[in-house]
C-alpha positions as CSV (number, residue, x, y, z in Angstrom):
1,X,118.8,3.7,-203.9
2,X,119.8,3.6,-200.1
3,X,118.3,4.6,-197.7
4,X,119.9,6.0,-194.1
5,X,118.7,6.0,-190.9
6,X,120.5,8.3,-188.0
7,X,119.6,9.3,-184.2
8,X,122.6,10.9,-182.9
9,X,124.3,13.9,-184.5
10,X,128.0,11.0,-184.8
11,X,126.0,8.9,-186.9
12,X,124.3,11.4,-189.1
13,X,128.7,12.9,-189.7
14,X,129.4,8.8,-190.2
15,X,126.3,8.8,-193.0
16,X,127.7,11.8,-194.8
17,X,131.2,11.1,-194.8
18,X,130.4,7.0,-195.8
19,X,127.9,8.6,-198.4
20,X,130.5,11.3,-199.6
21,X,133.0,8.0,-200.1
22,X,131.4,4.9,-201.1
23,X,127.8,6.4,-202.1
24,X,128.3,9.3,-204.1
25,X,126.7,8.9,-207.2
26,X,123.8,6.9,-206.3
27,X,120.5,8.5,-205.1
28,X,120.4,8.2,-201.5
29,X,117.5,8.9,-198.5
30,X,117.9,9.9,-194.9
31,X,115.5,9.7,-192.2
32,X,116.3,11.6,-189.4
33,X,115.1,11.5,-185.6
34,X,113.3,14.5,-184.6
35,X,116.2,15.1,-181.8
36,X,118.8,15.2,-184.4
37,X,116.4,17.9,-187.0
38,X,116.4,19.9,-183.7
39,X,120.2,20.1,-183.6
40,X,120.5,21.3,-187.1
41,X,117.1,22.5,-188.3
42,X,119.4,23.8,-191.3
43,X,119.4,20.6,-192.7
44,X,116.7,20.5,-194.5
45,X,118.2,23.2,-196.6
46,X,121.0,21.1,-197.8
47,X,118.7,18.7,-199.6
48,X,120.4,17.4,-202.7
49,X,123.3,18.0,-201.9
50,X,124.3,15.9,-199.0
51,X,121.4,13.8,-199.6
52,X,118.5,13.2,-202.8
53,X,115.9,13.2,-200.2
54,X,115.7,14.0,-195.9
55,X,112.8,12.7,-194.1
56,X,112.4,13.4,-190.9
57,X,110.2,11.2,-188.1
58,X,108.8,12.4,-184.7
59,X,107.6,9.1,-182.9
60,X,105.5,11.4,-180.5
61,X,102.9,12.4,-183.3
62,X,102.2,8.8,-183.6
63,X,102.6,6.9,-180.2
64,X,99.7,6.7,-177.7
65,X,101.5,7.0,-174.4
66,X,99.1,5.3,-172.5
67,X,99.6,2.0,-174.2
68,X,102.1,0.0,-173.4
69,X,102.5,-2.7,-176.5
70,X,106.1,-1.0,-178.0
71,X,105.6,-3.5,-181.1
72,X,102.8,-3.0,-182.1
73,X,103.0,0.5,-181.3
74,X,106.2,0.8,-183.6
75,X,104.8,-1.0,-186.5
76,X,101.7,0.7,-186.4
77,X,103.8,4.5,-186.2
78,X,106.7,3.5,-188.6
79,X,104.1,1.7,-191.1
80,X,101.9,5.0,-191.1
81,X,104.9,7.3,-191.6
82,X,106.0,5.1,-194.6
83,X,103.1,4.9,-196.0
84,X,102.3,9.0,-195.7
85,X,105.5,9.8,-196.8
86,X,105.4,7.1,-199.9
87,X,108.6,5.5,-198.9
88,X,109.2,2.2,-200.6
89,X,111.7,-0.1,-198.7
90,X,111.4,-2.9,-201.0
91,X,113.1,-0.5,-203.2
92,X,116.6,0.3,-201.3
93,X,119.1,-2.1,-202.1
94,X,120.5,-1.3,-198.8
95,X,119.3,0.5,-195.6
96,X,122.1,1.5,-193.4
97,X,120.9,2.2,-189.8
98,X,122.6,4.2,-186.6
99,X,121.0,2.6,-184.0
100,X,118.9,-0.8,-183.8
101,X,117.5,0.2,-180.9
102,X,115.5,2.9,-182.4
103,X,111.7,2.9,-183.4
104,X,112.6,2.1,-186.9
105,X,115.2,-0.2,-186.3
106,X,112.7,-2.3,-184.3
107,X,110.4,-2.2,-186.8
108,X,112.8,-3.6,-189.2
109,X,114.0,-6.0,-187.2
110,X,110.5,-7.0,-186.3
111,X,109.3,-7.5,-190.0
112,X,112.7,-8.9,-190.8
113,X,113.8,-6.5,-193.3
114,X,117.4,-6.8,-193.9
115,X,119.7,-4.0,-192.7
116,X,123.2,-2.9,-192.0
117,X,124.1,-2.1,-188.5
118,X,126.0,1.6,-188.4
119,X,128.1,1.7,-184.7
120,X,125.9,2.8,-182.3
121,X,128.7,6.0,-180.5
122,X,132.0,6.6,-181.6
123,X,134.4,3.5,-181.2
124,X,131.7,1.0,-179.8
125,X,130.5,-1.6,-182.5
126,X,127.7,-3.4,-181.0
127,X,125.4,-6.4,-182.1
128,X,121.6,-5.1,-182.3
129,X,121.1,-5.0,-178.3
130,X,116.8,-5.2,-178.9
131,X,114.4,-4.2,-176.6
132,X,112.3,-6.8,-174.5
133,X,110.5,-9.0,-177.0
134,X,112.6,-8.8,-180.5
135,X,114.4,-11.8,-181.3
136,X,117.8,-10.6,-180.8
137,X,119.4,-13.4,-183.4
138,X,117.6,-11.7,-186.0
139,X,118.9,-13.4,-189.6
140,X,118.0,-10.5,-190.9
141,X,120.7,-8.6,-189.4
142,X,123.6,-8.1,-192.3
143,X,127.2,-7.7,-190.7
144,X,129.3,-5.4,-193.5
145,X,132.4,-3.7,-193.5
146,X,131.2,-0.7,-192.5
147,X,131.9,-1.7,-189.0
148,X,135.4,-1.3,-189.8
149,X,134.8,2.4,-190.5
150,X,137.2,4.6,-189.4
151,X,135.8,7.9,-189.2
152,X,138.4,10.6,-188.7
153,X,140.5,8.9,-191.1
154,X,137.9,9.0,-193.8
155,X,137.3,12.5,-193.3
156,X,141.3,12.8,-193.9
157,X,140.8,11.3,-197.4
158,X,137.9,13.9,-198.6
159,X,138.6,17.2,-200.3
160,X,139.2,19.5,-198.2
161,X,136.1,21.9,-199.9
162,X,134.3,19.0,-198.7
163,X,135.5,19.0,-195.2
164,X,134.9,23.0,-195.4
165,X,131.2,22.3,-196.8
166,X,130.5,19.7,-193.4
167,X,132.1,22.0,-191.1
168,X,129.7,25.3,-192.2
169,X,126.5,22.9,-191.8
170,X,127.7,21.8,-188.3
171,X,128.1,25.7,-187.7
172,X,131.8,26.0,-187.7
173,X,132.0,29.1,-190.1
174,X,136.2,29.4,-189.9
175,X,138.5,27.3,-188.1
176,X,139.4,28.0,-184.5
177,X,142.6,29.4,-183.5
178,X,144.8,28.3,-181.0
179,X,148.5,27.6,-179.9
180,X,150.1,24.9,-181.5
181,X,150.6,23.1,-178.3
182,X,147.3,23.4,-176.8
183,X,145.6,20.8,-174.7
184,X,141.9,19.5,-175.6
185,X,139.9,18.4,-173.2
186,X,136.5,16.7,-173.8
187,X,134.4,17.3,-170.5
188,X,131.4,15.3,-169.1
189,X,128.1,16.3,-168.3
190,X,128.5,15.1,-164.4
191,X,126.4,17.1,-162.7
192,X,123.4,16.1,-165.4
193,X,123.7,13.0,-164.5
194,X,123.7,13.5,-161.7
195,X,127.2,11.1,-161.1
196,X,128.5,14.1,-158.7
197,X,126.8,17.1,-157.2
198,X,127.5,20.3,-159.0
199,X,130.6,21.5,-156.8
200,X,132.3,18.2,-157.1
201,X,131.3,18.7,-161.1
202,X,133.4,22.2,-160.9
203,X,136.6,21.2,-158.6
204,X,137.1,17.9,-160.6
205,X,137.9,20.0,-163.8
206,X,140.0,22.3,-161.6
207,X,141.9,19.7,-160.3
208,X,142.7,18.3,-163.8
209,X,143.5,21.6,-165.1
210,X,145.6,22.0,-161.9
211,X,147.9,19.0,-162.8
212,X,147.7,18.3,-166.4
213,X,147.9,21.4,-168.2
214,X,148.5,25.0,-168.2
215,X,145.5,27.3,-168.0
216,X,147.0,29.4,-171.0
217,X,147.1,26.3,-173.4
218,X,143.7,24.7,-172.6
219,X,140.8,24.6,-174.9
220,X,137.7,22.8,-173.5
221,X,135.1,21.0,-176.0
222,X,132.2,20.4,-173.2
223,X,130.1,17.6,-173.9
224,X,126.7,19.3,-175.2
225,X,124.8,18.5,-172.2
226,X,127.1,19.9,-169.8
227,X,126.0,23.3,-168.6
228,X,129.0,23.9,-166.6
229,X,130.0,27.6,-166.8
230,X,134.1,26.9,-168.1
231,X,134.6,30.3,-169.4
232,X,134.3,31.5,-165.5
233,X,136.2,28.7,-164.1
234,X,139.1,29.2,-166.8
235,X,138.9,32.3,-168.1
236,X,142.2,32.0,-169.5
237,X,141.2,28.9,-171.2
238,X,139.4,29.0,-175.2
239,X,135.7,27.1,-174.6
240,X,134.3,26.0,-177.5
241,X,130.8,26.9,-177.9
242,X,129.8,25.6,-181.1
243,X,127.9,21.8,-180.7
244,X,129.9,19.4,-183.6
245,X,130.8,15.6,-183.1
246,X,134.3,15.9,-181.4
247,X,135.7,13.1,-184.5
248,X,135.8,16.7,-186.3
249,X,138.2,18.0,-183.8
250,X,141.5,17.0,-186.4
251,X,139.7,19.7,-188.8
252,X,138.8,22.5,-186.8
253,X,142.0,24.2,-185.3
254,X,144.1,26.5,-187.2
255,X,147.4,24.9,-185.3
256,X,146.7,20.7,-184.5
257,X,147.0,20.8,-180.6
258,X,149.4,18.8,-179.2
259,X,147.3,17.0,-176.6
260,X,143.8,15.1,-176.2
261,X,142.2,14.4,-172.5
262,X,139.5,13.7,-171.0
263,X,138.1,11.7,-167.7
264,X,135.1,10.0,-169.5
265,X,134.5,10.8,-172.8
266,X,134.1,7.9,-175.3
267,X,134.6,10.1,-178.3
268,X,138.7,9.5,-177.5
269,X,138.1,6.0,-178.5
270,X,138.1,7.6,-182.0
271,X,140.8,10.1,-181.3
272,X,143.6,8.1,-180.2
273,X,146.4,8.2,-182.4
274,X,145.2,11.3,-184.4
275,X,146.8,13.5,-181.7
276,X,150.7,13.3,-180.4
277,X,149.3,12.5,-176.8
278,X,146.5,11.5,-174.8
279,X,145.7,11.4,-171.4
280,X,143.2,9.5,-170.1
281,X,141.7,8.6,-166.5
282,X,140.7,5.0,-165.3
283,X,136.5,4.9,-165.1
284,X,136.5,5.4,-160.8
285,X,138.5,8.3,-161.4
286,X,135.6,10.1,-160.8
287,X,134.7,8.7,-157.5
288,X,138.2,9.4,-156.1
289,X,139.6,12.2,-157.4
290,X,140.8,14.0,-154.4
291,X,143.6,11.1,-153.8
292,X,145.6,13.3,-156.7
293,X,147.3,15.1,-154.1
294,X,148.9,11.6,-152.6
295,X,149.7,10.4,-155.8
296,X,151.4,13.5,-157.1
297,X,153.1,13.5,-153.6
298,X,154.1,10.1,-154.0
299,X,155.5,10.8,-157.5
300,X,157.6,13.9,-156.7
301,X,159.2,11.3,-154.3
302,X,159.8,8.6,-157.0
303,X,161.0,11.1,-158.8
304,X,164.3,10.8,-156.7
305,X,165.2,7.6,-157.7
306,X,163.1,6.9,-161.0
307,X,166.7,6.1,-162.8
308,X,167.8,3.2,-160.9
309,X,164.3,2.1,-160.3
310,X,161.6,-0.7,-161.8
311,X,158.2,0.5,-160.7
312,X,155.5,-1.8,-160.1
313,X,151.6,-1.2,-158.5
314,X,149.4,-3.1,-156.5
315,X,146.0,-1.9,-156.2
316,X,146.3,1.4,-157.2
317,X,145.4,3.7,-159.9
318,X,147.9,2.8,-162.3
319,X,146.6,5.7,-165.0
320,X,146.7,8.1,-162.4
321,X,150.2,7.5,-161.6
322,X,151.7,7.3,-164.8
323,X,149.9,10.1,-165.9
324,X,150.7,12.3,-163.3
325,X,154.6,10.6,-163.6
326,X,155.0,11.2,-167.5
327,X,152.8,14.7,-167.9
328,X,152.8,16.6,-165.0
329,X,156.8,18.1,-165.9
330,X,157.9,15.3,-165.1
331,X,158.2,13.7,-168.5
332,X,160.0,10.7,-167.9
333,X,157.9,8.2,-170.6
334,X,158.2,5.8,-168.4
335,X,155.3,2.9,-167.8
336,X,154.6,1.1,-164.3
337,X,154.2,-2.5,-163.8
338,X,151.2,-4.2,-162.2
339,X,151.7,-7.0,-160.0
340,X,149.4,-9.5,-157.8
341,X,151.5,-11.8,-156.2
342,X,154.2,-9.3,-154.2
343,X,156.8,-12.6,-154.9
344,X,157.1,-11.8,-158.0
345,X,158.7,-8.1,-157.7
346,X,162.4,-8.2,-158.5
347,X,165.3,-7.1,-156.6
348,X,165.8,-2.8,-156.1
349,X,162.2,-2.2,-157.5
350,X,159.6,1.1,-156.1
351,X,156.2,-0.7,-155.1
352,X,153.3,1.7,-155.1
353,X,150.7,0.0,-152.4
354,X,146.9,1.3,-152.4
355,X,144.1,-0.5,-150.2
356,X,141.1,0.9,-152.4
357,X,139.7,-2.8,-152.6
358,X,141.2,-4.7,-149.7
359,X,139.5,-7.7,-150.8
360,X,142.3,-8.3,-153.6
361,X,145.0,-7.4,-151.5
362,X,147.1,-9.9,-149.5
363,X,146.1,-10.3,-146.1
364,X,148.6,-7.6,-143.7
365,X,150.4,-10.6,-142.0
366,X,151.6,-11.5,-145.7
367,X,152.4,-7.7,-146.8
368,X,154.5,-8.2,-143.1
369,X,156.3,-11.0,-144.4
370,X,157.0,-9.5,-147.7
371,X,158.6,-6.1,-146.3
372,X,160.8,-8.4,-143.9
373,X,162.4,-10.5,-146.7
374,X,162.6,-7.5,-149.3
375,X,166.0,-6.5,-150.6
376,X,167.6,-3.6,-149.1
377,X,167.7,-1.3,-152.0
378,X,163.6,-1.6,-152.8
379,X,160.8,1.1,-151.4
380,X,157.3,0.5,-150.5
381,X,155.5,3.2,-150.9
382,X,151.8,2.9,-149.1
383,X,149.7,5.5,-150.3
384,X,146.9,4.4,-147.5
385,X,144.1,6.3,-149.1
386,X,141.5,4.6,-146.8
387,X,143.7,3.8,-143.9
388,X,143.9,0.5,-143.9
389,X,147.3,0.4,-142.6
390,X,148.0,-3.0,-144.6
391,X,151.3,-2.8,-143.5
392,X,150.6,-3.3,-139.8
393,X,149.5,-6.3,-138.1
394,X,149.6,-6.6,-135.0
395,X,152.1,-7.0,-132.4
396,X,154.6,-6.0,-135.5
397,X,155.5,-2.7,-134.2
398,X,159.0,-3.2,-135.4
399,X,158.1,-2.7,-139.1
400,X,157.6,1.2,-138.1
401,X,161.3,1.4,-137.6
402,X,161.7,1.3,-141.2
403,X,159.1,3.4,-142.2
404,X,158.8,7.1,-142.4
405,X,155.8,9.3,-143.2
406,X,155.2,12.1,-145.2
407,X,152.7,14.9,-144.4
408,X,151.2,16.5,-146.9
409,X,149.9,19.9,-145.7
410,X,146.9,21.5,-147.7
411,X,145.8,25.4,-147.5
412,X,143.2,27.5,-148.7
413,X,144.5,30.1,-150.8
414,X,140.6,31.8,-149.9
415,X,140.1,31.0,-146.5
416,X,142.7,30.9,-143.9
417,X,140.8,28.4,-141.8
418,X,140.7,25.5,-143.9
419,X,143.4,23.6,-143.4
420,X,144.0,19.8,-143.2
421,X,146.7,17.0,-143.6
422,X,147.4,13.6,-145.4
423,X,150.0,11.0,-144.8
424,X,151.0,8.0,-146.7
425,X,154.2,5.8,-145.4
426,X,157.6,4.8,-147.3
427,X,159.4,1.8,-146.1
428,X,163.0,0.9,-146.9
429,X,165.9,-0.8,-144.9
430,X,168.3,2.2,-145.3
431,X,168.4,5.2,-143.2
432,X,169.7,7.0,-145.7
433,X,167.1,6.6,-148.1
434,X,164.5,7.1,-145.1
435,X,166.2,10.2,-144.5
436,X,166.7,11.5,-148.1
437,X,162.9,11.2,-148.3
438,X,161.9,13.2,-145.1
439,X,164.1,16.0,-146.1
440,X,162.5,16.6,-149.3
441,X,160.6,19.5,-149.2
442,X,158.1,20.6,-152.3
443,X,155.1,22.7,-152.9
444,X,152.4,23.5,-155.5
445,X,150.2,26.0,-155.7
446,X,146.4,24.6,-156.9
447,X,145.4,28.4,-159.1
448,X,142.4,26.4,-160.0
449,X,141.3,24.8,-157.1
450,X,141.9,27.6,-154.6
451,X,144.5,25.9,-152.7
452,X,148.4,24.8,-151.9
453,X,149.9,21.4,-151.1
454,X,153.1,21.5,-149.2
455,X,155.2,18.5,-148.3
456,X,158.6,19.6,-145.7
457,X,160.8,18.1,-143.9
458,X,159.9,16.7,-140.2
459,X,161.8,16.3,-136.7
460,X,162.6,13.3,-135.1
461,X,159.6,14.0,-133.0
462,X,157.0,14.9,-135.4
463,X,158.4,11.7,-137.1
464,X,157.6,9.6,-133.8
465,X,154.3,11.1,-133.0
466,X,153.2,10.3,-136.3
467,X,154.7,6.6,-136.6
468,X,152.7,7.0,-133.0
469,X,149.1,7.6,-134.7
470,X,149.8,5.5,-137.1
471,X,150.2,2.7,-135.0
472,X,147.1,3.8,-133.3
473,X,145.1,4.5,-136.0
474,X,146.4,1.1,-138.1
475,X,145.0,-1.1,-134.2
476,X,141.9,0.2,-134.3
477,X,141.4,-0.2,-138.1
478,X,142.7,-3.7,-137.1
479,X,140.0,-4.8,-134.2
480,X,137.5,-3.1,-136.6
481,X,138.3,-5.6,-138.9
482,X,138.6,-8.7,-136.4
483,X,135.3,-7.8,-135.0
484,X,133.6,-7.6,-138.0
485,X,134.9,-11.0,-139.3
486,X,133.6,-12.3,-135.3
487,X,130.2,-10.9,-136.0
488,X,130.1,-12.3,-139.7
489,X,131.0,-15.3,-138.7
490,X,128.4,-15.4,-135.7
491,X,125.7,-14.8,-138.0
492,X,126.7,-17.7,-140.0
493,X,126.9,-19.8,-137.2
494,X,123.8,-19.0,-136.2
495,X,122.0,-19.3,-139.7
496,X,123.5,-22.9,-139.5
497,X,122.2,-23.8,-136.3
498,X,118.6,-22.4,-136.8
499,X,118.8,-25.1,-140.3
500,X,120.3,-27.5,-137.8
501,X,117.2,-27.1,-135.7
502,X,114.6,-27.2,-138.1
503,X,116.0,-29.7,-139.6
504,X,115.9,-31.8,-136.4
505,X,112.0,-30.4,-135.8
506,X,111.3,-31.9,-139.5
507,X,112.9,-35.3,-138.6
508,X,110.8,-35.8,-135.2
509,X,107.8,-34.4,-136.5
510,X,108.1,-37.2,-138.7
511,X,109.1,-39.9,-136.3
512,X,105.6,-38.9,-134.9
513,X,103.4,-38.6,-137.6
């Protein structure tokens, strides 16, 4: 016999597609959580024929919750539930659990009952991380190939009146209908956990939608604890209301969409490679999302040259760019190059600049140095999404010459009176690049988001008042910075001093005595 144990609506799909495959015609238990019987209370219906036997454990009819002993707790709960429920498990030849970290996988590991570990979410195999007090080197602990499980695959190799037969219990009655080249995207619940306020929750997935794909070919799989209202925001869009483990998502569609994406989700882990593409975000993403204007600014003008060009990043957001440079219509399948050391970039390359984390960055007098001795045919590109002007340093006024800005102007599409601007700086050594970039002219229109970017050409004199500010802004971002090292360095002068002077105190105290 074997006995499963499950938590989390993945694992109990992963226990009845492994017991479908490699278990099917041996009696086999499952003992379920109490969350995952209140997701599909249905299941207890479909005794003998997924399963011989479901059990089902609620830890709060046993724990007292004013003691605060979790072991002894556990063994006493899980022991009691056995025992009631006349389960045996000296007589499973193997016990496949979802998650060690659960009441009964504590009390297994605590009696050292021998067990195979089941990945915890979709694409993370983890050793038994054990609460505060199990030995976590338990021998007990029995490493199998089911680590190397490959869910969506499996699923691939049942019959497909099986796959029918998992789908109806998870409560998808007929497959979903969409156009062939639809987009999925897997949301986040945010605003539940409480990572962003609410608004920020909503304009993040507008912003996505904005850039990544069209409203017409979206379908949205929310994560089921996001309560975000998509059908309003997109109502163009096909929200999936039904709760399954997105590793079903190859099955479900009457078309295969084209596309996967997401910001966050882990379930893509699993995904990848069972969809023609996938678009991804890097994990701050979320933090910064507003710099997708710059970036998409900054690509339109790469877009110019991306031919003759090698492109290379320093301290950017190297997902953003490439996404935004091989999916937003751009489509030229090209990758970008990270470098740390700016010696290393090769004759008539673009170099995309960011200052998110200064402290990685070279210092400005060394970005100064480099953007002297670069080739002629290169551009710099600072996208200067926290002003730090790194390509000023004072009295190097002259590096402006080669530089020239571009505004991006933003608009409310629902109020006339929100308006603002954003600059980033491209250096090169030719005029005539300089000037092919400051007569570009571009604009998108944000449906989503309520609002237009615009990006035109400037005069000479807009171009000098705002090499001007720049200069301005990039000094006093400067002394900021010089005072702040004075003042740091002050403090540890004087922390020095006062253990100087106690020291001294000790030592004549001593003389004294």
């Amino acid at each position: 016999m074997i006995l499963y144990h499950v938590v989390t609506t993945y694992q109990l799909l992963h226990c009845i597609i492994y017991k479908e495959l490699f278990h099917k015609e041996q009696v086999c238990y499952i003992l379920l959580s109490d969350f995952t019987n209140e997701n599909y209370p249905q299941i207890k219906q479909t005794e003998g024929h997924f399963f011989d036997k479901i059990f089902v454990f609620n830890p709060n009819e046993f724990f007292n919750d004013t003691e605060n002993n979790i072991i002894y707790n556990t063994n006493k709960a899980v022991g009691k539930y056995l025992n009631e429920n006349n389960i045996n498990l000296q007589e499973f030849s193997e016990i496949i659990v979802g998650s060690s970290k659960s009441y009964f996988g504590i009390y297994l590991v605590e009696n050292r009952i021998n067990f195979t570990f089941m990945e915890e979410v979709s694409g993370l195999i983890r050793r038994p991380e054990i609460v505060e007090g199990i030995d976590a080197n338990f021998e007990g602990y029995n490493d199998t190939n089911l680590k190397h499980f490959d869910l969506i695959e499996s699923i691939g190799k049942l019959d497909s009146s099986f796959i029918d037969k998992v789908l109806v219990f998870l409560g998808i009655d007929q497959k979903i209908k969409i156009d062939e080249n639809s987009t999925i995207l897997l949301t986040q619940h945010f605003s539940n956990l409480r990572i962003m306020s609410f608004e920020e929750h909503k304009k993040i997935y507008q912003l996505v939608v904005d850039y990544f794909v069209p409203e017409t070919r979206l379908v949205i799989k929310p994560h089921p604890d996001d309560l975000m209202f998509y059908d309003v925001l997109f109502p163009q869009a096909t929200v999936i209301k039904k709760k399954f483990p997105s590793e079903l998502l190859p099955f479900v569609f009457t078309e295969k969409p084209q596309t996967i994406m997401t910001i966050t989700s882990t379930s893509i882990n699993n995904l990848m490679g069972h969809f023609e593409n996938c678009i991804k975000f890097s994990t701050d993403f979320e933090r910064y999302f507003n710099i997708t204007h710059k970036y998409y600014c900054a690509v339109k003008i790469i877009s110019e040259f991306i031919e003759d060009y090698e492109i290379y990043e320093m301290n950017s957001d190297k997902l953003l760019l490439e996404n935004l440079l091989n999916i937003s219509g751009n489509q030229f399948g090209r990758s970008i190059n990270n470098v740390n050391n700016l010696s290393q970039i090769p004759y008539k390359s673009i170099i995309i600049i960011d200052d998110f984390n200064r402290d990685i960055l070279p210092e400005p007098k060394e970005i100064c140095s480099f953007l002297k001795s670069v080739d002629r045919e290169s551009i710099v590109i600072f996208i200067n999404s926290y002003k730090e002007y790194l390509f000023y340093d004072n009295p190097n006024k002259e590096i402006f010459e080669s530089i020239v800005p571009v505004e991006i102007l933003h608009h409310s599409t629902v109020d006339e009176t929100d308006q603002y601007s954003k600059t980033f700086f491209v250096y090169s050594k030719r005029k005539d690049i300089r000037n092919m970039i400051n007569q570009q002219k571009f604009e998108k229109t944000l449906k989503n988001s309520n609002e237009v970017i615009k990006v035109e050409a400037m005069s000479e004199e807009q171009i000098r008042i705002k090499i001007l500010e720049g200069i301005l802004e990039a000094t006093e971002k400067r002394l900021e910075h010089y005072i702040k090292m004075e003042s740091e360095l002050r403090e540890k002068l004087n922390l020095k001093m006062t253990k100087m002077n106690e020291r001294g105190e000790k030592y004549l105290t001593k003389e004294f005595d």
